[in-house]
N, C-alpha and C positions, 0 to 999 in steps of 0.2 A: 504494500500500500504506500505508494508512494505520494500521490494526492491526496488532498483532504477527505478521510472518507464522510461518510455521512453514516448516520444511525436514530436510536429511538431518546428521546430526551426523559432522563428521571429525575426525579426527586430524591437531595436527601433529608434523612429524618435523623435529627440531634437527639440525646439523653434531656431528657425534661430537667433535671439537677442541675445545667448546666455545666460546663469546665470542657474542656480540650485532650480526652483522653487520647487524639491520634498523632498528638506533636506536631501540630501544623498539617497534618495532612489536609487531600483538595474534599473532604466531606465538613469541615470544621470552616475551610475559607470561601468554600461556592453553595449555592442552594440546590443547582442540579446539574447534571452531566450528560455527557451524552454514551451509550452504549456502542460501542463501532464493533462489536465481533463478542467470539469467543474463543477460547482456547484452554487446553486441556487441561487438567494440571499434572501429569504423567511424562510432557516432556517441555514444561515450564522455568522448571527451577537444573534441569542435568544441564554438568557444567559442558561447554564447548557445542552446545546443539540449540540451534534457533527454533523457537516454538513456533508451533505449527496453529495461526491463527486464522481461523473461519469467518470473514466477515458474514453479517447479518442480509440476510435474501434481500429482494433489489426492494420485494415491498414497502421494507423494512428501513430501509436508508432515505429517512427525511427529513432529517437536521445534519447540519454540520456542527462541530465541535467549535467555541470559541473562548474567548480570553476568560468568559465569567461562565461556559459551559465548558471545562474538561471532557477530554475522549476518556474512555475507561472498557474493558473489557471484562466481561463476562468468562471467569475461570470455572471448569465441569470434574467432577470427579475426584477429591484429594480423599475425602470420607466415605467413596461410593459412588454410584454413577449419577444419584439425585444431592449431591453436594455441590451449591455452588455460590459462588462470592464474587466481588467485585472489586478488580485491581487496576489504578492508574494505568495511562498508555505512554509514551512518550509523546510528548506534545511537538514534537518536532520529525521523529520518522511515525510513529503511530505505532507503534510497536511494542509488548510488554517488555522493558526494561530488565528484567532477571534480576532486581532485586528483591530480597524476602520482607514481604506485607504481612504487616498484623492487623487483628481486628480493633479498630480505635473505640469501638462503643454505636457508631452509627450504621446508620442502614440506607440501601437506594431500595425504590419503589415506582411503578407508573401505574398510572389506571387505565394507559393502551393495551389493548386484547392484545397487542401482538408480542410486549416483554411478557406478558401471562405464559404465551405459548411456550418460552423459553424455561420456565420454572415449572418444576413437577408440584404439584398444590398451591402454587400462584401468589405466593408468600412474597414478603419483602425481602430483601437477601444482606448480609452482612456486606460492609465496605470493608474490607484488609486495603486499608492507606494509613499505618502506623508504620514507620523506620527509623528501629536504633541503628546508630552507628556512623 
């Protein structure tokens, strides 16, 4: 992906207590993001091997990403084949960066039928945009 992809725009949703459990991550400093793909989490994080990401059907690609809507993808399968979480993209090649994401505390969500299809029981799904180090 070399061009700006497009994808489906979410929401995110903070801890009601307030405070910044994901150390600046983009769910603490944007309100939504944009979804551009998926990708596995089985050959996400091996070292020396570029992950193999699927952008979202042509239906599906109708935002683009911008300054105050991050890209982010959609990671499947670390706990199972219905596990799945949502990790920054590189804002500049569009790409998951191969750095290790924690869960900061918040969540993305949309109420377009089409990220439903994406999620096995149509649930919100955890942000992993926390990095130590």
């Amino acid at each position: 992906m070399s061009e700006k992809p497009k994808g489906l725009r979410l929401d995110f949703y903070r801890l009601a207590r307030g405070g910044d459990y994901t150390l600046g991550g983009i769910s603490a400093r944007h309100d939504e993001c944009v979804l551009i793909g998926t990708v596995s989490y089985l050959n996400i994080y091996a070292p020396g091997v570029k992950p193999t990401v699927s952008p979202l059907d042509k239906g599906s690609q109708v935002s683009a990403p911008s300054e105050d809507r991050p890209a982010v993808y959609l990671v499947i399968g670390r706990h199972g084949p219905n596990d799945r979480y949502i990790i920054p993209a590189d804002q500049e090649t569009w790409q998951p960066d191969g750095r290790w994401w924690m869960h900061g505390g918040n969540f993305a969500d949309s109420s377009d039928s089409r990220f439903d299809a994406l999620l096995p029981g149509g649930f919100a799904v955890r942000v992993h945009d926390r990095h130590e180090g």
